[in-house]
C-alpha positions as CSV (number, residue, x, y, z in Angstrom):
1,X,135.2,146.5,-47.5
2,X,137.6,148.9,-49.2
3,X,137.0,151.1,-51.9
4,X,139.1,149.1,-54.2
5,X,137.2,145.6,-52.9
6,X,134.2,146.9,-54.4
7,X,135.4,147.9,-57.4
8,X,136.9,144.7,-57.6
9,X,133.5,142.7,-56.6
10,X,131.4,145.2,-59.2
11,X,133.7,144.5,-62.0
12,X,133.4,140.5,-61.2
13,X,129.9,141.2,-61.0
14,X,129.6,142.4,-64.5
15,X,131.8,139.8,-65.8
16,X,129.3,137.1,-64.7
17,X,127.2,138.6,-66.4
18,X,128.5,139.5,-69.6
19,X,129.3,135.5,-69.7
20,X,126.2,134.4,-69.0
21,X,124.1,136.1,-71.4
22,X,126.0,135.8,-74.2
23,X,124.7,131.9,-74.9
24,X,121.2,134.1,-74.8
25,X,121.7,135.2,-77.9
26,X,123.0,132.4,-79.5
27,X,121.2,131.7,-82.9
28,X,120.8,128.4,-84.7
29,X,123.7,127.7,-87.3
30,X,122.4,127.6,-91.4
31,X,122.3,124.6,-92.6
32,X,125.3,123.3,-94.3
33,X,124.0,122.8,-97.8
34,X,123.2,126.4,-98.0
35,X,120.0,126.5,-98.0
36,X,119.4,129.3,-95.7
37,X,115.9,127.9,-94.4
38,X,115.9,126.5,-91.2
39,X,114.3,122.7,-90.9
40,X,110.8,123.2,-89.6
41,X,110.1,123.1,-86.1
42,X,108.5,120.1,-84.1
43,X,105.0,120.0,-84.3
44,X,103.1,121.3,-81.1
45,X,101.3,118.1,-78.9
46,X,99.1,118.8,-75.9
47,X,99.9,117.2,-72.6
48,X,96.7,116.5,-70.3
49,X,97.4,117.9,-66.6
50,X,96.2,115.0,-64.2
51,X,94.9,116.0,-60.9
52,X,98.0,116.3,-58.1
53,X,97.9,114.8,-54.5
54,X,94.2,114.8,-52.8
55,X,93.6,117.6,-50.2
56,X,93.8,114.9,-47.5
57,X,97.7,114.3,-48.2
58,X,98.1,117.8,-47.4
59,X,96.1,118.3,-44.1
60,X,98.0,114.8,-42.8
61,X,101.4,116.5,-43.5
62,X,100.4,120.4,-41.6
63,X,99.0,118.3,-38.6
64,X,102.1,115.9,-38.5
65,X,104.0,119.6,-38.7
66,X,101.9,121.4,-36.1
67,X,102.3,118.3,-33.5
68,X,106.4,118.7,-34.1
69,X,106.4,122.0,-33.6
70,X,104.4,122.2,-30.9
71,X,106.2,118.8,-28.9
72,X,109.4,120.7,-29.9
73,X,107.8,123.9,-28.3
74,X,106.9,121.6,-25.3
75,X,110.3,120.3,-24.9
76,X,112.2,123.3,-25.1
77,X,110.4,124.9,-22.3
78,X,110.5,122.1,-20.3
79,X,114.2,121.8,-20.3
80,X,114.8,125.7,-19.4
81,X,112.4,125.2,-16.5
82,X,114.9,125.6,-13.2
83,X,115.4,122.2,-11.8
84,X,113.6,122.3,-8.1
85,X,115.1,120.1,-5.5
């Protein structure tokens, strides 16, 4: 790349980002009666975490991944093996 490229490339760069972080700051909008005081916020609820897939799930998809790899493995050497006559 040229000198000028890069220039080019930073200053795109920094554009990006200048458009990007911009909605960042974004702050909520008054009301329109004038009140000046924000509604209040939602109230704050607790969500129970259930337990995720059982250990088992896991161990049956590594094996199912270790016997691909390992018959891909077995096929690839067997087809750069020199064919005897």
């Amino acid at each position: 790349m040229t000198t000028s490229h890069r220039i080019l490339a930073a200053l795109a760069t920094l554009a990006t980002l200048a458009l990007g972080v911009t909605p960042a700051f974004a702050m909520p909008a008054p009301p329109a009666d004038g009140g000046g005081v924000l509604p209040p916020a939602d109230p704050i609820t607790v969500q129970h975490v259930t337990p995720g897939s059982p250990i088992w799930l896991f161990v049956v998809v590594a094996l199912a991944a270790a016997i691909a790899s390992a018959t891909a493995a077995i096929l690839a050497m067997r087809l750069r093996q020199p064919k005897l006559a």
